[in-house]
N, C-alpha and C positions, 0 to 999 in steps of 0.2 A: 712762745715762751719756753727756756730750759731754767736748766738748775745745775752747779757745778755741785761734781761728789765730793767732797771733802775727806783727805786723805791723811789719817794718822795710823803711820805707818810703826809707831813705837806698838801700836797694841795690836798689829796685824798677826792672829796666829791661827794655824792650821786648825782644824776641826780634829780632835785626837780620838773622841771616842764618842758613839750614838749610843745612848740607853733606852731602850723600850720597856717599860714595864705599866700593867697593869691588864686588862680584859673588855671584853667587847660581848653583849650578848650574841649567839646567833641569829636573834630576829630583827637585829640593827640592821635598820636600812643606812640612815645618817649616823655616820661614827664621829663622838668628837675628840680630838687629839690635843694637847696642849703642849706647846713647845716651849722649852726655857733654856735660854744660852745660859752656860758657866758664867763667860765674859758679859756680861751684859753693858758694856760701858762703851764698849769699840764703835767708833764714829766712822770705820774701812768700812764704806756702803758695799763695796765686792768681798770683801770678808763677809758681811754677812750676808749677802744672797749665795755665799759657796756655801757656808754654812747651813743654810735650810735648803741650799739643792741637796746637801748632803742627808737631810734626814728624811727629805720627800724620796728619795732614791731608794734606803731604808724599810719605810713602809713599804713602795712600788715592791720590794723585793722579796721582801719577810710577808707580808700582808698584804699582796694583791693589790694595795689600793691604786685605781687608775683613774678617779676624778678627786678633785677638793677643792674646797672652798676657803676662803682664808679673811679670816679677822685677828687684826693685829691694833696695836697701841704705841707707842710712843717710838722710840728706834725701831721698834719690829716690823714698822710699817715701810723700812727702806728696803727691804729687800723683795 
């Protein structure tokens, strides 16, 4: 079985800026991160898995993180 991506190319737009904010105790083993697109709307299933390569990139860089786990809901679960 597959699945075609579905390609609306009107709302296809770059990732322009990653905002990180908030804290982490240092005795956090499991950190939880919550991610919110701007666009929330865009049905470009490659826009948004660029988009959250882009922000796992982010943590990997800023914050060391080198494993995660992912729960996601409605479009978020495309990428």
């Amino acid at each position: 079985m597959g699945y075609q991506r579905q390609r609306d190319h009107r709302q296809s737009q770059p990732l322009r800026q990653v905002k990180f904010a908030g804290h982490w105790r240092a005795s956090a083993k499991q950190r939880l991160v919550k991610v919110v697109f701007a666009n929330n709307r865009t049905r470009n299933y490659d826009t948004i898995a660029t988009w959250l390569h882009t922000v796992l990139l982010g943590l990997q860089q800023n914050y060391n993180v080198r494993q995660f786990n992912v729960v996601a809901h409605s479009l978020g679960n495309a990428a």
